[in-house]
C-alpha positions as CSV (number, residue, x, y, z in Angstrom):
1,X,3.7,-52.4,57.1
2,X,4.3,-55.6,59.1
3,X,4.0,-53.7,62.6
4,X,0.6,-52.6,61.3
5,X,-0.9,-55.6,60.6
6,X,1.2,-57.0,64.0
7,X,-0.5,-54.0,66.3
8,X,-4.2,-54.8,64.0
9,X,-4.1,-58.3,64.8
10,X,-3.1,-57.8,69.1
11,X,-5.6,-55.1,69.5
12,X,-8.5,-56.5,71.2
13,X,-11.7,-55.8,69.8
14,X,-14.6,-54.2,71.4
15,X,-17.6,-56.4,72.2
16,X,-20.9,-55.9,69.7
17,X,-23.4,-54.1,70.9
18,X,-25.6,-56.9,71.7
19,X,-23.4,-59.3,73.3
20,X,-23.4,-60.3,76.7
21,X,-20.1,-58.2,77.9
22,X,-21.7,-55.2,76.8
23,X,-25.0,-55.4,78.4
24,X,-25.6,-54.0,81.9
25,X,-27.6,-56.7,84.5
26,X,-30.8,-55.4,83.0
27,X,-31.5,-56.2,79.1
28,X,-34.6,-53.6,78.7
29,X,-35.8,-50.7,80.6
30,X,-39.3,-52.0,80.4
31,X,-38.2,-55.2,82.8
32,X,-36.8,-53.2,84.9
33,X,-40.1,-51.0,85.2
34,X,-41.9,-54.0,86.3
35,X,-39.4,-55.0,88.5
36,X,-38.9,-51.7,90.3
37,X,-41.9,-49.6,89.7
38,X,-43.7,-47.6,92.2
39,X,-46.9,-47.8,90.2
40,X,-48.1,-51.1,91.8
41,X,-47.3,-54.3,93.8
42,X,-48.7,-57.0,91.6
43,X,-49.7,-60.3,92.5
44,X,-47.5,-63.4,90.4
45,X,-48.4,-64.4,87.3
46,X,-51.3,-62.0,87.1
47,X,-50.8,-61.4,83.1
48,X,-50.7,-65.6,82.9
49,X,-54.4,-66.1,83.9
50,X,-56.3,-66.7,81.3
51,X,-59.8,-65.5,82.6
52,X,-60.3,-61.5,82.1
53,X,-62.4,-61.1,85.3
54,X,-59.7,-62.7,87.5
55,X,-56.9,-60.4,86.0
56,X,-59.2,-57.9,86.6
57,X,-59.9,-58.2,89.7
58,X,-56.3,-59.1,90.7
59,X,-55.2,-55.4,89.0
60,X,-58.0,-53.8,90.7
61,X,-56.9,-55.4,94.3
62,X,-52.9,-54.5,93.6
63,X,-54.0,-50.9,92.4
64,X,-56.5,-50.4,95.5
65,X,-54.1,-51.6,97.9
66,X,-51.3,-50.4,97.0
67,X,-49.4,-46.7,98.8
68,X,-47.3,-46.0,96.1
69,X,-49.1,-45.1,93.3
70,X,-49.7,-41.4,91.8
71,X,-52.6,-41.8,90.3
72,X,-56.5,-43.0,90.9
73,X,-56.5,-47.2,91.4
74,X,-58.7,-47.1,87.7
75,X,-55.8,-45.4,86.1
76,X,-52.8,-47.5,87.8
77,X,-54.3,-50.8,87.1
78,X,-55.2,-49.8,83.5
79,X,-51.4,-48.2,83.0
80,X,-49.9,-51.4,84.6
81,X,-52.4,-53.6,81.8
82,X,-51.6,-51.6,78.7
83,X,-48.0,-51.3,79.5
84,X,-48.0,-55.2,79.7
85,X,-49.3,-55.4,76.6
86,X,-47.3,-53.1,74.9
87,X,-44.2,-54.2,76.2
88,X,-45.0,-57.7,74.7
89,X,-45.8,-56.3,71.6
90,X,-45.6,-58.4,68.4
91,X,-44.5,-61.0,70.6
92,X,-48.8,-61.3,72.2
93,X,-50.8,-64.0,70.2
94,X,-53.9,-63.1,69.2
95,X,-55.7,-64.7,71.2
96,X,-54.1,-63.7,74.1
97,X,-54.1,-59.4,72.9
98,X,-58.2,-60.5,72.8
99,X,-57.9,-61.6,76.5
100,X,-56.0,-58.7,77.5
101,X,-58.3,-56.4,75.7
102,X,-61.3,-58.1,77.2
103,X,-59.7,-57.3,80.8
104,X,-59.7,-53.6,79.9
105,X,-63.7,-53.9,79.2
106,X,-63.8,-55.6,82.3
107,X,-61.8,-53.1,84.2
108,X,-63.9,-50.3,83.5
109,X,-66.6,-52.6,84.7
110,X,-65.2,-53.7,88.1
111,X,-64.5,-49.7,88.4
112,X,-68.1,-48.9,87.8
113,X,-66.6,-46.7,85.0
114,X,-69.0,-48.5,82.0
C-alpha cells in the first residue's frame, strides 16, 4: 500500500483545463477571427468610438475597400459589427449595446438601404 501512495504522490498531475500550460497562444476562437479574418481590414479602435456615424462610416470605408471579403460591403461591415457585439456579450454596457445598435441604423443609412 505504501508504493501506492509513493507512485500517487510522484505522478505529476495534469494542468486544469483553464490554466495557462494548457492553453494554446490564442485564448478564444473569436480573437483570433478578428485578428486573422478575411472578412475586413479594419481601422484601430473602430468599436472604441463613441459616435455611431463615425463607426459607421469607418466600417463602411474598411468593407468598401477591402479585396477579401465574400460578400456585398453592407453585409461585411454589418457581420464585422454584430459579431463585435456578440462576441462582447454580457460583457457590453448598456449604453454602449445602444451605441452599437445605433451604428447598425446608421449603417443601413450610409448604405442607402433605409
Amino acid at each position: 500500500m505504501a508504493k501506492a501512495a509513493a507512485r500517487r504522490k510522484t505522478t505529476p498531475r495534469r494542468p486544469a483545463r483553464g490554466s495557462a500550460r494548457h492553453r494554446k497562444s490564442t485564448r478564444y476562437w473569436s480573437g483570433r477571427v478578428t485578428r486573422e479574418s478575411d472578412a475586413l481590414d479594419l481601422q484601430g479602435g473602430v468599436f472604441k468610438l463613441r459616435d455611431p456615424k463615425r463607426i459607421a462610416a469607418s466600417l463602411k470605408r474598411s468593407a468598401e475597400r477591402s479585396r477579401r471579403r465574400k460578400a456585398e460591403p453592407y453585409r461585411s461591415a454589418l457581420s464585422m459589427l454584430v459579431f463585435y457585439i456578440n462576441r462582447a456579450g454580457k460583457n457590453l454596457s448598456a449604453s454602449r449595446r445602444r451605441t452599437l445598435e445605433k451604428v447598425k441604423v446608421e449603417l443601413r443609412r450610409q448604405f442607402g438601404r433605409e
